[in-house]
HTML snippet that shows the backbone in 3Dmol.js (N, CA, C, O; Angstrom):
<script src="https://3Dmol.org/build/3Dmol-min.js"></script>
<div id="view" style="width:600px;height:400px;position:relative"></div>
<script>
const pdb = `
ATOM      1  N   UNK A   1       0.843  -1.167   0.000  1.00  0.00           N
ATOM      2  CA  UNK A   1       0.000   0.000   0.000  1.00  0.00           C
ATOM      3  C   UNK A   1       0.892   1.235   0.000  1.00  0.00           C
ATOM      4  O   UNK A   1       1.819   1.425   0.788  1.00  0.00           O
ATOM      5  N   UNK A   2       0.510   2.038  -0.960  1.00  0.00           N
ATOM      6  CA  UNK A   2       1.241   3.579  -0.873  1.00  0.00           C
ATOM      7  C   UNK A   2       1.042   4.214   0.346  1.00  0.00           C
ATOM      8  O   UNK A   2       0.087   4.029   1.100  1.00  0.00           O
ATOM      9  N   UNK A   3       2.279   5.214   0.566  1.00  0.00           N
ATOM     10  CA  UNK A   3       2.398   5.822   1.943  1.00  0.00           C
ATOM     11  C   UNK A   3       1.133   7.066   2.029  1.00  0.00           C
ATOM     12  O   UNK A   3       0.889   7.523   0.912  1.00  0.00           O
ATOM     13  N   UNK A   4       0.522   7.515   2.855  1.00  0.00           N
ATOM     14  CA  UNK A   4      -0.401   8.464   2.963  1.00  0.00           C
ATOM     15  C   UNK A   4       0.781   9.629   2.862  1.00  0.00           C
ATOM     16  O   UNK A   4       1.922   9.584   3.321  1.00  0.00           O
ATOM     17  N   UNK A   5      -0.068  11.007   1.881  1.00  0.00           N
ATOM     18  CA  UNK A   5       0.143  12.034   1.704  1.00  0.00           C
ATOM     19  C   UNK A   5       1.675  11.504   0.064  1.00  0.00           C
ATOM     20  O   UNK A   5       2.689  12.153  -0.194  1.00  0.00           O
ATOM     21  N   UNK A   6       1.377  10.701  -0.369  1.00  0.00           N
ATOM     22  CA  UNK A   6       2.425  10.671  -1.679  1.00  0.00           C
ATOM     23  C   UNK A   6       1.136  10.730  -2.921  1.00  0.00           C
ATOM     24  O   UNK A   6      -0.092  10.712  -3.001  1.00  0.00           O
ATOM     25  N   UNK A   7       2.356  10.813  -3.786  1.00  0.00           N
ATOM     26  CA  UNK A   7       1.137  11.041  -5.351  1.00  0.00           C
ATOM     27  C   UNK A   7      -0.032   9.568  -5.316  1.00  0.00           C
ATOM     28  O   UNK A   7      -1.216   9.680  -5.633  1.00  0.00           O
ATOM     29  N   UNK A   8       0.529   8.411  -4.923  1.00  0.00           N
ATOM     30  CA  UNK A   8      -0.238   7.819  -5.218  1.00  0.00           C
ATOM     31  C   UNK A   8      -1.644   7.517  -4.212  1.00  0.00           C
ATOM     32  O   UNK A   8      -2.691   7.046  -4.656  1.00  0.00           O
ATOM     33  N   UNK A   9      -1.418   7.895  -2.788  1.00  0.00           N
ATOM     34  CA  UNK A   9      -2.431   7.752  -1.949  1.00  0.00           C
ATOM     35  C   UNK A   9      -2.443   9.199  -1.043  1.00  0.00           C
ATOM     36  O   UNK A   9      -2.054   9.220   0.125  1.00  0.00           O
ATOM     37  N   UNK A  10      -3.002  10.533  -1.837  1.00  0.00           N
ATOM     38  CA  UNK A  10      -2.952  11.279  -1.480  1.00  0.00           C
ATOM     39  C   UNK A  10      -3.821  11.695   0.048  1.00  0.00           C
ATOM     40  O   UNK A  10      -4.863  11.066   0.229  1.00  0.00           O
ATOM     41  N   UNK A  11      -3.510  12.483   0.873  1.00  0.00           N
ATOM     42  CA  UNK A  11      -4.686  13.109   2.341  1.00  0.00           C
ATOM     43  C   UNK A  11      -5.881  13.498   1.404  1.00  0.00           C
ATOM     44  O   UNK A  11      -5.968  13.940   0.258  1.00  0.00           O
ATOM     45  N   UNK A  12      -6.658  13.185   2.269  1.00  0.00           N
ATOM     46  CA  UNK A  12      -8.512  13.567   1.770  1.00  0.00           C
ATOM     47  C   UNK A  12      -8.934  14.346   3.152  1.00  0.00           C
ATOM     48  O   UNK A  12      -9.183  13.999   4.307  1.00  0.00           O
ATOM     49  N   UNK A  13      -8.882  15.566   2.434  1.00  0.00           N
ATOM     50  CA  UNK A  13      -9.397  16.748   3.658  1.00  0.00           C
ATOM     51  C   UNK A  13     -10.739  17.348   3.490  1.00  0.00           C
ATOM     52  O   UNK A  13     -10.972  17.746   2.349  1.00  0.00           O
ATOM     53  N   UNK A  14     -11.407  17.458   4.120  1.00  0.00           N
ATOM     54  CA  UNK A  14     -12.808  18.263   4.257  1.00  0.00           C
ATOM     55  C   UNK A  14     -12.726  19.340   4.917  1.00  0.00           C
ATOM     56  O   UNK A  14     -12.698  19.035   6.109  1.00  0.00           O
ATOM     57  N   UNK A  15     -12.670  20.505   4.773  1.00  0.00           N
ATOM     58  CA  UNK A  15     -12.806  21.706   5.787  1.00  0.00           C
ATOM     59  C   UNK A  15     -14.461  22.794   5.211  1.00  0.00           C
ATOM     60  O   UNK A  15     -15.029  22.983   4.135  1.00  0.00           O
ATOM     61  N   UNK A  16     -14.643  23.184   6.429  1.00  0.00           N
ATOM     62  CA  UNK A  16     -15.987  24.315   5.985  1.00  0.00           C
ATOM     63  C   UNK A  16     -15.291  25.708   4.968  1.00  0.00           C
ATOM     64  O   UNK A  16     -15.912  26.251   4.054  1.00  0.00           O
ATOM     65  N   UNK A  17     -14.092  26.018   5.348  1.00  0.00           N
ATOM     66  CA  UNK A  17     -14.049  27.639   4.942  1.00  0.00           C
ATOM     67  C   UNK A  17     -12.982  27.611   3.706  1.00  0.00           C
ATOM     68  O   UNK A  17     -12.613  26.484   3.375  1.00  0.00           O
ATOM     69  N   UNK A  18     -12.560  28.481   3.141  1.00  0.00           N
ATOM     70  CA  UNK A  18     -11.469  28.974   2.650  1.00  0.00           C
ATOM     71  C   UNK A  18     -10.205  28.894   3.025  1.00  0.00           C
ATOM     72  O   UNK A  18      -9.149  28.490   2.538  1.00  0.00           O
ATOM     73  N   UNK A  19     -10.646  29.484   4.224  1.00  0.00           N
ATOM     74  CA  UNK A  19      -9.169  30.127   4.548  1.00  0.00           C
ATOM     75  C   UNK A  19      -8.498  29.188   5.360  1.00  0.00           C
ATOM     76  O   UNK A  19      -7.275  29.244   5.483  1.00  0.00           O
ATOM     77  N   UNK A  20      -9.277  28.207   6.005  1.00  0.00           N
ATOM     78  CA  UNK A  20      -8.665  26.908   6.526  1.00  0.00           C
ATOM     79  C   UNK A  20      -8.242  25.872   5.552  1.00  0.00           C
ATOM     80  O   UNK A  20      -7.455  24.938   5.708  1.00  0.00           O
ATOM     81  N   UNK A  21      -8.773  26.152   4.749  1.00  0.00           N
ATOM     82  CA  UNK A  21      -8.354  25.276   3.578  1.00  0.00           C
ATOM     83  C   UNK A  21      -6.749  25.373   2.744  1.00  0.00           C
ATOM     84  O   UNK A  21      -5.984  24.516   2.302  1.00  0.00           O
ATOM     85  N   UNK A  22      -6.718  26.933   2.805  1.00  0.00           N
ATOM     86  CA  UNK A  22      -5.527  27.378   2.533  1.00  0.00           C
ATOM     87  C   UNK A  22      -4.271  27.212   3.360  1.00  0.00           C
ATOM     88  O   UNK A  22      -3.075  27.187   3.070  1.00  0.00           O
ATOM     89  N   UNK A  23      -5.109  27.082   4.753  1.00  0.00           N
ATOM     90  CA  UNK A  23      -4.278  26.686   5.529  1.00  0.00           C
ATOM     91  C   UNK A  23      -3.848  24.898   5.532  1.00  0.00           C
ATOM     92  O   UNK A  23      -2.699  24.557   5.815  1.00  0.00           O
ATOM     93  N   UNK A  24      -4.451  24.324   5.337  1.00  0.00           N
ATOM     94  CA  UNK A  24      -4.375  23.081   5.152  1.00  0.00           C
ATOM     95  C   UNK A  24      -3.011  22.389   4.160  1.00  0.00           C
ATOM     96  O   UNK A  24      -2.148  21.512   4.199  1.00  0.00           O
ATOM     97  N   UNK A  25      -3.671  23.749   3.088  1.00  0.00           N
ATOM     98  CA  UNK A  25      -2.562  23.338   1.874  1.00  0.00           C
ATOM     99  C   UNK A  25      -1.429  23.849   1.923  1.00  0.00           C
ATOM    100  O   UNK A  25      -0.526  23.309   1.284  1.00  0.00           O
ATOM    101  N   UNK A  26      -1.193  24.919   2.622  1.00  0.00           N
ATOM    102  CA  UNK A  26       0.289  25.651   2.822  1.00  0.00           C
ATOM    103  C   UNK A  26       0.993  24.396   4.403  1.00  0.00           C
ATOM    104  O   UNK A  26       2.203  24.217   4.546  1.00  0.00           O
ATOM    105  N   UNK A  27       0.312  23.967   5.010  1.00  0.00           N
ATOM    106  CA  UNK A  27       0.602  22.661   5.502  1.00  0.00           C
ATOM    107  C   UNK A  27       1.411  21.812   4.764  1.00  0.00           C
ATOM    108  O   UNK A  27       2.612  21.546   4.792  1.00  0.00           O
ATOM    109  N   UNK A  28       0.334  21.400   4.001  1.00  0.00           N
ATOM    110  CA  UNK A  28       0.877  20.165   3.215  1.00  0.00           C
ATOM    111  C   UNK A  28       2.405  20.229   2.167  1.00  0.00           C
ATOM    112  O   UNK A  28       3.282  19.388   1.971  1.00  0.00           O
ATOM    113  N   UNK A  29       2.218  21.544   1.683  1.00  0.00           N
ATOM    114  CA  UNK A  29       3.487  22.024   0.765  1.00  0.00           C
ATOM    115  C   UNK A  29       4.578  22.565   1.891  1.00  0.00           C
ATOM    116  O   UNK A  29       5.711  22.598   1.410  1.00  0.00           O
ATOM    117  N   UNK A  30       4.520  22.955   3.140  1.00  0.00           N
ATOM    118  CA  UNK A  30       5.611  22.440   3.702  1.00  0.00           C
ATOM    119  C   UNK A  30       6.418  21.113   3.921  1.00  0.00           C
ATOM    120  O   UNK A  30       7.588  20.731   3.899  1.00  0.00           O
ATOM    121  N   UNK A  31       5.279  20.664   4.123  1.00  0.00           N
ATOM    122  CA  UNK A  31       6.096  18.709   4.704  1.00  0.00           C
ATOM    123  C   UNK A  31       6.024  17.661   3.161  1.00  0.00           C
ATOM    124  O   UNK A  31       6.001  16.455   2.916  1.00  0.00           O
ATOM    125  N   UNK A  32       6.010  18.821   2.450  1.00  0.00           N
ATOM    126  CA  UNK A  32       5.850  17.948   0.882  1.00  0.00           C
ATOM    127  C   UNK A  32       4.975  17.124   0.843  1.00  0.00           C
ATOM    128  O   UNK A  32       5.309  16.180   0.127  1.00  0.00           O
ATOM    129  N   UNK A  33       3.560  16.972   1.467  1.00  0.00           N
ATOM    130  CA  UNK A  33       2.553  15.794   1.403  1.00  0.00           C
ATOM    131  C   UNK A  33       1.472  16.492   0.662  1.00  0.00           C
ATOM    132  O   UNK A  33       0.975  17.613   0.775  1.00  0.00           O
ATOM    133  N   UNK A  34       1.265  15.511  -0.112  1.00  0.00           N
ATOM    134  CA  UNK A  34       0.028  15.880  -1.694  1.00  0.00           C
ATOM    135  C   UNK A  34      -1.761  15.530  -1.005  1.00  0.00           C
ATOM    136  O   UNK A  34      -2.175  14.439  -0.613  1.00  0.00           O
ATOM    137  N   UNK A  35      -2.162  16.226  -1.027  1.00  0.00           N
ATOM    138  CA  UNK A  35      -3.573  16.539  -0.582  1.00  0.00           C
ATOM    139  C   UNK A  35      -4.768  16.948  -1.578  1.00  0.00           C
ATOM    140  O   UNK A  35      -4.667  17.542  -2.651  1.00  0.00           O
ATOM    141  N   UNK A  36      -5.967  16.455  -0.917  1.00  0.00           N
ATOM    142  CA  UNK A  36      -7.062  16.831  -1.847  1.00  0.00           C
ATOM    143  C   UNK A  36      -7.937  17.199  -0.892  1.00  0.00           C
ATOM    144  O   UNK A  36      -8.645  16.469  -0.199  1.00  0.00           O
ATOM    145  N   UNK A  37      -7.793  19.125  -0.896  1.00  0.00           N
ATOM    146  CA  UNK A  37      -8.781  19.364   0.018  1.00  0.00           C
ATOM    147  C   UNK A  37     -10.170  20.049  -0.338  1.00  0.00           C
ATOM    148  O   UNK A  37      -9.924  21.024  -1.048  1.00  0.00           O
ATOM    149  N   UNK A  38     -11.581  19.910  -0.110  1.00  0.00           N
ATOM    150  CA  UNK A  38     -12.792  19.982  -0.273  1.00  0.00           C
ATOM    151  C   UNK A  38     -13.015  20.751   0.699  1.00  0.00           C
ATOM    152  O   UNK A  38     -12.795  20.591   1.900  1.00  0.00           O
ATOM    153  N   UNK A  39     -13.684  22.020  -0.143  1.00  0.00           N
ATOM    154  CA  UNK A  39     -14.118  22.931   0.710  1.00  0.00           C
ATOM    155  C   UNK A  39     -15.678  22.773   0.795  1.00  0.00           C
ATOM    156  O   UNK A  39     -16.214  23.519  -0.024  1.00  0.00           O
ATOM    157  N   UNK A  40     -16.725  21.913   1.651  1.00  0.00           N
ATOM    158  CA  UNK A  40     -18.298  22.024   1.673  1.00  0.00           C
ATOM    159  C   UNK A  40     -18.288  22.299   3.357  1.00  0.00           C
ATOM    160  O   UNK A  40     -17.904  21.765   4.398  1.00  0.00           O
ATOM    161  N   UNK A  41     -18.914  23.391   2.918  1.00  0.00           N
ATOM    162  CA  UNK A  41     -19.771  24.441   4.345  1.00  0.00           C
ATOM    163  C   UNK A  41     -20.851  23.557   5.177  1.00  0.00           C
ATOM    164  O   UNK A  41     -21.329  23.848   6.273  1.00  0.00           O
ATOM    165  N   UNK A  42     -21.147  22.287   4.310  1.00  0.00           N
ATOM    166  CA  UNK A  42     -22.638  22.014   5.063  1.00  0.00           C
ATOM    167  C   UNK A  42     -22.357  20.619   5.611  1.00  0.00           C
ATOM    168  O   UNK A  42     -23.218  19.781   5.878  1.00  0.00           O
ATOM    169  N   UNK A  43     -20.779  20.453   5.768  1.00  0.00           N
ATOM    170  CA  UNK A  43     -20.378  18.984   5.864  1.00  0.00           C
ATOM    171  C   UNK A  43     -19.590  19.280   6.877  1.00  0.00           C
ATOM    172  O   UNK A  43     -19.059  20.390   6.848  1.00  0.00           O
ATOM    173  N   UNK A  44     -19.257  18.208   8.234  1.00  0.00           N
ATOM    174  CA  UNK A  44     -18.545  18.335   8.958  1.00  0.00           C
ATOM    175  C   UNK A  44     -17.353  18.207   8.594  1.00  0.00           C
ATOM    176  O   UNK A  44     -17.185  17.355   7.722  1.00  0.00           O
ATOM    177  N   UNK A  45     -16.094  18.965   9.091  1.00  0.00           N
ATOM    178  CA  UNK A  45     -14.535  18.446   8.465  1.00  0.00           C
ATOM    179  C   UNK A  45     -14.007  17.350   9.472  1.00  0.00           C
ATOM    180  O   UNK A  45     -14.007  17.036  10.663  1.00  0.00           O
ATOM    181  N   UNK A  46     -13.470  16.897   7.985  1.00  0.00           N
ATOM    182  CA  UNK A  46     -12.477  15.705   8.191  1.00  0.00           C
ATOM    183  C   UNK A  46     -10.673  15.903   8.503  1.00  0.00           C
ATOM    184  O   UNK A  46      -9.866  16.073   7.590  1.00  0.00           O
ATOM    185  N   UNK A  47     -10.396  15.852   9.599  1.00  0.00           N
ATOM    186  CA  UNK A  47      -8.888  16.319   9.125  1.00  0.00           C
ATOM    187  C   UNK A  47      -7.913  15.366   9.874  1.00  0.00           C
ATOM    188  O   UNK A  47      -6.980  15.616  10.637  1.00  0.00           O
ATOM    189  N   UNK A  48      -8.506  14.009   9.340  1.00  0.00           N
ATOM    190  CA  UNK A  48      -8.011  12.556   9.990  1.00  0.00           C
ATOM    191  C   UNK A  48      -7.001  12.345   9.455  1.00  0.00           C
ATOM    192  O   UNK A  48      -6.103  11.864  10.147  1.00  0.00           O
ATOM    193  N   UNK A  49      -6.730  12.632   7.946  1.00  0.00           N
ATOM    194  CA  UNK A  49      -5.606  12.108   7.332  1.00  0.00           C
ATOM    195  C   UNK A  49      -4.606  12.778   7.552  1.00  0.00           C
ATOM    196  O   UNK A  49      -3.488  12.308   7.338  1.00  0.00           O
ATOM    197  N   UNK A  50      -4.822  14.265   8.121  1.00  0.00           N
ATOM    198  CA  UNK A  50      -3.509  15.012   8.462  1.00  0.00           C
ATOM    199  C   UNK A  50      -3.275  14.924   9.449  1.00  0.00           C
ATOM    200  O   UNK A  50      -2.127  15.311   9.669  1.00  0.00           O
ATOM    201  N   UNK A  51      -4.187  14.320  10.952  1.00  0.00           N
ATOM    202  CA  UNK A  51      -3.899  14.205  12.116  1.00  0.00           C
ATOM    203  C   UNK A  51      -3.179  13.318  12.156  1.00  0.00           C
ATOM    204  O   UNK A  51      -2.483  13.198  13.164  1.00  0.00           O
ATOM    205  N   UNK A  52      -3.066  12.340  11.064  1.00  0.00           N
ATOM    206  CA  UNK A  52      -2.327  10.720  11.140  1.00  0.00           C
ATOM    207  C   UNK A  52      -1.012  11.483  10.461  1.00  0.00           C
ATOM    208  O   UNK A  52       0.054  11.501  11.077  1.00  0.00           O
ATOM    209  N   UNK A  53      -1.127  12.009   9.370  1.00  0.00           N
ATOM    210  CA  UNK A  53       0.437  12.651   8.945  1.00  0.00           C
ATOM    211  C   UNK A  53       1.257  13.707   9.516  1.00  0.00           C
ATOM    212  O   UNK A  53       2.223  14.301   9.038  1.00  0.00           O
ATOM    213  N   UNK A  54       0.530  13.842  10.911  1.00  0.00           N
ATOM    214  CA  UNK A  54       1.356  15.285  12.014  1.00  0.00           C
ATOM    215  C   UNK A  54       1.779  14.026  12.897  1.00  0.00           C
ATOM    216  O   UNK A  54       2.941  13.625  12.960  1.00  0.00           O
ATOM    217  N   UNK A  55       0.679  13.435  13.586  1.00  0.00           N
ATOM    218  CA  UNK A  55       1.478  11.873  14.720  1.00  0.00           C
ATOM    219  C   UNK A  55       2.338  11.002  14.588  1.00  0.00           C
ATOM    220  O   UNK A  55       2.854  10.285  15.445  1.00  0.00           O
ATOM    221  N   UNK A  56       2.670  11.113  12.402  1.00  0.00           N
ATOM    222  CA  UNK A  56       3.762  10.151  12.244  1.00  0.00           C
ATOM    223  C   UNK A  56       3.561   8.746  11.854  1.00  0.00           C
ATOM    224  O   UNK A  56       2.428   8.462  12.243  1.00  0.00           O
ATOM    225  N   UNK A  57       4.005   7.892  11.374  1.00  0.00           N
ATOM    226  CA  UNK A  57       3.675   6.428  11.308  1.00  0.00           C
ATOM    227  C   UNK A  57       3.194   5.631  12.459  1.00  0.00           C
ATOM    228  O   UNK A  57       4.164   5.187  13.074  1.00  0.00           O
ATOM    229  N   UNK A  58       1.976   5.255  13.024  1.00  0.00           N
ATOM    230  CA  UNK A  58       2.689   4.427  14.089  1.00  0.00           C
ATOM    231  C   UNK A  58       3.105   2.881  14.282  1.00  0.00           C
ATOM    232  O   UNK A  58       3.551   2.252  15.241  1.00  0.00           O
ATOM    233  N   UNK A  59       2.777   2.550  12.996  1.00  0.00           N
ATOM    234  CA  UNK A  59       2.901   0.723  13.055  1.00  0.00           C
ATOM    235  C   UNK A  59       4.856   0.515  12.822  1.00  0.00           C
ATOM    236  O   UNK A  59       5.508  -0.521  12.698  1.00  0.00           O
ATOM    237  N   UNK A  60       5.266   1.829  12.840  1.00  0.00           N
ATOM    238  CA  UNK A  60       7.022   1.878  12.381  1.00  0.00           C
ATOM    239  C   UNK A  60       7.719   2.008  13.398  1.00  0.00           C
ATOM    240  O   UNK A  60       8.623   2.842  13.438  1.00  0.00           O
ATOM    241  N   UNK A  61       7.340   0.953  14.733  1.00  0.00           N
ATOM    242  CA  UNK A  61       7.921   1.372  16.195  1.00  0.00           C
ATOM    243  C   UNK A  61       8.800   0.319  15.960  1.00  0.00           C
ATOM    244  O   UNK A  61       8.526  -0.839  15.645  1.00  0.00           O
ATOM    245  N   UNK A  62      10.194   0.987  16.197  1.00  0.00           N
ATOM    246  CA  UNK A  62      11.208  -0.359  17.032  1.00  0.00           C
ATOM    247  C   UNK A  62      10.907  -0.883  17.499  1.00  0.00           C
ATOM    248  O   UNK A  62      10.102  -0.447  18.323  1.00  0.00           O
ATOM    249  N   UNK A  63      11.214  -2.443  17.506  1.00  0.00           N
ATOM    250  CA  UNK A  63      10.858  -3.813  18.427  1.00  0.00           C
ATOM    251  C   UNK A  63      11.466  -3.592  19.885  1.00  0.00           C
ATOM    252  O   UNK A  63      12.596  -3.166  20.122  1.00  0.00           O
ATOM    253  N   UNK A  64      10.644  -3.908  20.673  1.00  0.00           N
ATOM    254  CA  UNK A  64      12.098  -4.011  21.923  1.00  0.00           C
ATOM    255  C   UNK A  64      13.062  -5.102  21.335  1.00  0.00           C
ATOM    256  O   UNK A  64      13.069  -5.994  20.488  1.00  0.00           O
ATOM    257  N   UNK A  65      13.957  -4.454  22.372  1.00  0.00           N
ATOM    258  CA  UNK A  65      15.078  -5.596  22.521  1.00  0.00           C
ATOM    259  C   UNK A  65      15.110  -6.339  23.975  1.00  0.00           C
ATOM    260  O   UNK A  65      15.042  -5.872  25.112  1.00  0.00           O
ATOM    261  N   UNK A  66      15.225  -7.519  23.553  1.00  0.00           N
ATOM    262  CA  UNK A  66      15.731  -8.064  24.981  1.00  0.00           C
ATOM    263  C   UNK A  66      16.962  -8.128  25.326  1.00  0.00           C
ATOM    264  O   UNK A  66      17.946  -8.329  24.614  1.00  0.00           O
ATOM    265  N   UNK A  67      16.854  -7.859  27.033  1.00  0.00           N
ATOM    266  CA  UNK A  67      18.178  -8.339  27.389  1.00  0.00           C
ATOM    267  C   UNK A  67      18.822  -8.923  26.725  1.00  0.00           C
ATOM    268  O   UNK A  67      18.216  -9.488  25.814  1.00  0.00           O
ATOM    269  N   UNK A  68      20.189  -9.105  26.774  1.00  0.00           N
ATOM    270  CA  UNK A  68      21.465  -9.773  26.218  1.00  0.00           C
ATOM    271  C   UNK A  68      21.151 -11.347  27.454  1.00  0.00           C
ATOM    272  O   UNK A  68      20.988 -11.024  28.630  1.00  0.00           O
ATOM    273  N   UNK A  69      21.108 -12.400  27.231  1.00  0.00           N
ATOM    274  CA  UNK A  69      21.762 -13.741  27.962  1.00  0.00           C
ATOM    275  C   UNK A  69      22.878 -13.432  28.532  1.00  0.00           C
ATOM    276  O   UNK A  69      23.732 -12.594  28.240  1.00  0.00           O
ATOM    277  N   UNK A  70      22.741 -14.670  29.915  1.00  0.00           N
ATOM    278  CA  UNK A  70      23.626 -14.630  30.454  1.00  0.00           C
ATOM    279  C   UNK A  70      24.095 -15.990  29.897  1.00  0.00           C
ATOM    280  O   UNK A  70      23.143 -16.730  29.647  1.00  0.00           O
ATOM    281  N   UNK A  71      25.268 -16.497  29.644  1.00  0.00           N
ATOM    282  CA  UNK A  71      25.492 -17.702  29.728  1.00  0.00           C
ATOM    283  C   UNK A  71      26.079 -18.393  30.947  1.00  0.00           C
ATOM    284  O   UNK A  71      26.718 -17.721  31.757  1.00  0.00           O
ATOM    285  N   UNK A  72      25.910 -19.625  31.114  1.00  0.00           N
ATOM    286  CA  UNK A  72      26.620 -20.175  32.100  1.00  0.00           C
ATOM    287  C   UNK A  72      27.826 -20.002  32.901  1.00  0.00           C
ATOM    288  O   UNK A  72      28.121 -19.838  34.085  1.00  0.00           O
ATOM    289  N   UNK A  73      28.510 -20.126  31.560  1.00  0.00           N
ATOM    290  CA  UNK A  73      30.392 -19.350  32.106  1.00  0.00           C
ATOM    291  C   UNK A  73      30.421 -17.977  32.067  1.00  0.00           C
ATOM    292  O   UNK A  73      31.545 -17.547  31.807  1.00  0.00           O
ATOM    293  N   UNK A  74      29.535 -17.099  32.245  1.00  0.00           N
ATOM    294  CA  UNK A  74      29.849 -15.996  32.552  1.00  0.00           C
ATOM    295  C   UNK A  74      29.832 -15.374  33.397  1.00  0.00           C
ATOM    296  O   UNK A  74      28.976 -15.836  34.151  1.00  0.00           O
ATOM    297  N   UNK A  75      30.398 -14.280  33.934  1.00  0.00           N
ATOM    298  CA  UNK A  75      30.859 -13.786  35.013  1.00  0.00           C
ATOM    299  C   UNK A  75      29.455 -13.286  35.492  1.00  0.00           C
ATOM    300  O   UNK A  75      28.906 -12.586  34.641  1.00  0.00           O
ATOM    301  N   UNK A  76      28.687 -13.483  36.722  1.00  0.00           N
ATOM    302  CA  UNK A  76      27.389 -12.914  37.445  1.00  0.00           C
ATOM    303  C   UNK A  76      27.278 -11.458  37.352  1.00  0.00           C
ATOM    304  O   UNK A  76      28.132 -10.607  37.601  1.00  0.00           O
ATOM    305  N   UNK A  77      26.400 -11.362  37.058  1.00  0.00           N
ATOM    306  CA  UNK A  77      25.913  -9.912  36.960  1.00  0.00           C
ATOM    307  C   UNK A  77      25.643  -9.129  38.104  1.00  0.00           C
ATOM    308  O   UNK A  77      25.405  -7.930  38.257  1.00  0.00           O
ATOM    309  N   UNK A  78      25.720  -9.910  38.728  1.00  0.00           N
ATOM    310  CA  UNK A  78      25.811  -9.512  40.528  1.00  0.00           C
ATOM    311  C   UNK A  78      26.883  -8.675  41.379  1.00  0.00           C
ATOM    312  O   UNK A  78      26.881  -8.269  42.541  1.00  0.00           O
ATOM    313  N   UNK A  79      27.778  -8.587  40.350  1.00  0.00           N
ATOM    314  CA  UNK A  79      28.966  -8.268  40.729  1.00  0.00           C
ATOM    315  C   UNK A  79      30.197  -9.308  41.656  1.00  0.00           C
ATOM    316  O   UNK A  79      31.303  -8.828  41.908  1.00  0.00           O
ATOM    317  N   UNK A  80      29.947 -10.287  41.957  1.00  0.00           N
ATOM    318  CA  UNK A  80      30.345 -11.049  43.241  1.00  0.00           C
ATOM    319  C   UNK A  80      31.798 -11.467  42.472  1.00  0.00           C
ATOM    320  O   UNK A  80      32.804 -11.523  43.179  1.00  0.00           O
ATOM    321  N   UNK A  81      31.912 -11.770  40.974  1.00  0.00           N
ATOM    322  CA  UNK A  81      32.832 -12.061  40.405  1.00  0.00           C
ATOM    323  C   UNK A  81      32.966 -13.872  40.688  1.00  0.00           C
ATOM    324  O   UNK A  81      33.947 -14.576  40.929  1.00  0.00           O
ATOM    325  N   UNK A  82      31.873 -14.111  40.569  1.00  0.00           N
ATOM    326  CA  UNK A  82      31.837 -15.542  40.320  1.00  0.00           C
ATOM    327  C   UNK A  82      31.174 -16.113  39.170  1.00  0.00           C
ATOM    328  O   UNK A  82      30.091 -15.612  38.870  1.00  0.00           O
ATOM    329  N   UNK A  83      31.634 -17.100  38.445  1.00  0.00           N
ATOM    330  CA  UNK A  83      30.768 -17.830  37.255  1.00  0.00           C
ATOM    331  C   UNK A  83      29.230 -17.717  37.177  1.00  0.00           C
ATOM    332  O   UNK A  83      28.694 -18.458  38.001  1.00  0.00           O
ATOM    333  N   UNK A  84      28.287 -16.941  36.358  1.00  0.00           N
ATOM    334  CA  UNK A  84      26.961 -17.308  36.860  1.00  0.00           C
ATOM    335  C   UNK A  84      26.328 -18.570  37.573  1.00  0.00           C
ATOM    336  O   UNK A  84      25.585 -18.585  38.555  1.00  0.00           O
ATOM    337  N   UNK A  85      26.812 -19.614  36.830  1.00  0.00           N
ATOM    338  CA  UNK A  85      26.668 -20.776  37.061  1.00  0.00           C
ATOM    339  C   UNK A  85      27.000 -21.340  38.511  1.00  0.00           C
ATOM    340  O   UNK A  85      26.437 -22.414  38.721  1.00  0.00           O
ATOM    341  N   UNK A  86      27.657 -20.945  39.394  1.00  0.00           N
ATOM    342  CA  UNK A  86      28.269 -21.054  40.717  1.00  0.00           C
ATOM    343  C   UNK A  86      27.573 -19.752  41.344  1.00  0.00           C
ATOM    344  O   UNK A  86      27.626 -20.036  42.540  1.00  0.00           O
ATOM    345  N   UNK A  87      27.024 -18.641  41.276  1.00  0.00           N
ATOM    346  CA  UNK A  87      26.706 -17.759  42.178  1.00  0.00           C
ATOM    347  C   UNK A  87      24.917 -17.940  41.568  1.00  0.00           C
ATOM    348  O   UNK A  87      24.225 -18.957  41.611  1.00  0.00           O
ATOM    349  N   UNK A  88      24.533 -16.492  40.998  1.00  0.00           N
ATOM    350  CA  UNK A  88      23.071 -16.695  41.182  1.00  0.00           C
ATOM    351  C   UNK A  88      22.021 -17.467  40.274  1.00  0.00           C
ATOM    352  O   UNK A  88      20.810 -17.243  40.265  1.00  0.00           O
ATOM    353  N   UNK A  89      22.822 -18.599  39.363  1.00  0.00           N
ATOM    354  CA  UNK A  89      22.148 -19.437  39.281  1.00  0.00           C
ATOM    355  C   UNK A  89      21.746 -20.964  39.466  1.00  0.00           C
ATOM    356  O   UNK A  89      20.935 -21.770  39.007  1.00  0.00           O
ATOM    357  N   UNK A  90      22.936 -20.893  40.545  1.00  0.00           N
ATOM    358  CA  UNK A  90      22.744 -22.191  41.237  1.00  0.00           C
ATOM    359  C   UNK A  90      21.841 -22.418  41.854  1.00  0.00           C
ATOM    360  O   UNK A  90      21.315 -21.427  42.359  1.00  0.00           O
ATOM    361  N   UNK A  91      21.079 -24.018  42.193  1.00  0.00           N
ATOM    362  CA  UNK A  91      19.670 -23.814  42.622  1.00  0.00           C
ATOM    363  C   UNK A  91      20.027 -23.843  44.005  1.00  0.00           C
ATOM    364  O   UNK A  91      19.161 -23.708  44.870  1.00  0.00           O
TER     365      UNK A  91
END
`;
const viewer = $3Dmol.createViewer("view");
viewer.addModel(pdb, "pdb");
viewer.setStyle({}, {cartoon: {color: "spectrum"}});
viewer.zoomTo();
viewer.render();
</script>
């Protein structure tokens, strides 16, 4: 699927006025994102697709990472300076 706000899956804006509209589009030609905005007075505005292109991607989150392993022969994380295996994970 094309990225929102590129030529191929452009923002779909609804605003009541003019001059918000203008505002909309001097928006969009800052952050280089291609828009199609509709100016009807008798329609509530829509301004979902730009609220999603001001918040950013969000399905593009770094994974956590997990901890690093300890292995057996390694030195305890405990500080004690003993083999894990001999300090805190012995049963």
């Amino acid at each position: 699927m094309a990225k929102l706000g590129s030529d191929k899956r452009p923002a779909v804006v609804r605003v009541r006025t003019m001059p918000k509209g203008e505002q909309i589009v001097a928006l969009c030609e800052r952050h280089h994102w291609k828009a199609i905005v509709g100016i009807e007075p008798d329609q509530p505005e829509d301004l979902s697709d730009i609220d999603l292109l001001l918040r950013g991607p969000a399905g593009e989150r770094p994974a956590p990472r997990a901890d690093p392993r300890i292995g057996r022969n390694d030195y305890c994380p405990c500080g004690s300076g003993k083999k894990f295996k001999n300090c805190c994970a012995a049963p």
